[in-house]
Each structure stands twice: as structure tokens, then as C-alpha cells.
N, C-alpha and C positions, 0 to 999 in steps of 0.2 A: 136389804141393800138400799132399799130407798130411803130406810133410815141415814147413812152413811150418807147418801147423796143430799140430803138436807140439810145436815152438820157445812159439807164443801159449798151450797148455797148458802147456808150461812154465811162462811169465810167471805164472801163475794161482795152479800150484803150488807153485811157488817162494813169492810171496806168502802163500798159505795155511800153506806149512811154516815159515815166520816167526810166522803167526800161531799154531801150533799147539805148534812150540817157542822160548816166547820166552825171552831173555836176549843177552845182548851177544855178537856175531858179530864176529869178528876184521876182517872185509871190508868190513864192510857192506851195506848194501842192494843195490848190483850184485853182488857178487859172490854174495850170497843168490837173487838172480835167475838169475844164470848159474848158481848150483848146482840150482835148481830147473828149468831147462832141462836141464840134463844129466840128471837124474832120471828126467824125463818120458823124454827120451830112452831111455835107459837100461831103462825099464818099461816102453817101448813093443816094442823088441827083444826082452826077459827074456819079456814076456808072453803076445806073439804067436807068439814063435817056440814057446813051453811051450803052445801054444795054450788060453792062461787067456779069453784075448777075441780080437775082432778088431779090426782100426782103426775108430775111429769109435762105439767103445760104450762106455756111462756106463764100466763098471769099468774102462775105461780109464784115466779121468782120476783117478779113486781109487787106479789102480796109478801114475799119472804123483806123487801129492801122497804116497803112501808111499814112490815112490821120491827125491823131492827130500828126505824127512824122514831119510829113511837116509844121503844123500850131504850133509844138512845137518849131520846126528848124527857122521859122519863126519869130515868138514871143523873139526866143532868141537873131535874129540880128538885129532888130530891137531894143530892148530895151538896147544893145551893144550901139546903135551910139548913142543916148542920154546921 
């Protein structure tokens, strides 16, 4: 289950890191969501395993929207040099 709940923090994240970095995303809006699903993802593994939190606490979802903003920030320089 807390898998599932990570994916819906994803969705949040993703959201948020659109709103936090705006301008034109090569993908779009799903693909901004699925980068922010990955993030979450991503900061859930990074954070817990570094024992920054556990599952299920606020700085979670702060590690989940800094990690969607990183794999957004990412995603957009990358797809720059192409």
C-alpha cells in the first residue's frame, strides 16, 4: 500500500514541480507527472534508506517534490541538447 501512496505523492509532486518550475516542458503535462512520480519514487528510496524520514512523514512529501524538481530540472537539460 505505501507503494500506491507514493505513486498519488507522486501525482502531487509532479504537479507542484510544474508549478514551482514553470516554462515549457518538452513532454507535457503527463510526462511531468510521470517525472514527478519517479521523484517521489526516487526520494522515497534516497531518503529512507539515508534515514532522513520514514514512510509516511511530512518531509517526505518535501523530499518527494524536491526530488520530482530535480528529475524535472533534469529531464529539461537533457532534452535541451537534442
Amino acid at each position: 500500500m505505501s507503494f500506491i501512496w507514493t505513486i498519488v505523492i507522486g501525482l502531487v509532486a509532479g504537479a507542484l514541480a510544474k508549478l514551482i518550475m514553470p516554462g515549457k516542458d518538452p513532454g507535457g503535462v503527463i510526462i511531468t507527472i510521470l517525472l514527478g512520480i519517479g521523484g517521489a519514487l526516487l526520494a522515497t528510496v534516497v531518503g529512507t534508506r539515508a534515514g532522513f524520514y520514514s514512510a509516511g512523514e511530512t518531509s517526505g512529501f518535501i523530499g518527494a517534490v524536491v526530488g520530482a524538481i530535480v528529475i524535472l530540472g533534469l529531464y529539461r537539460l537533457f532534452k535541451k541538447k537534442r
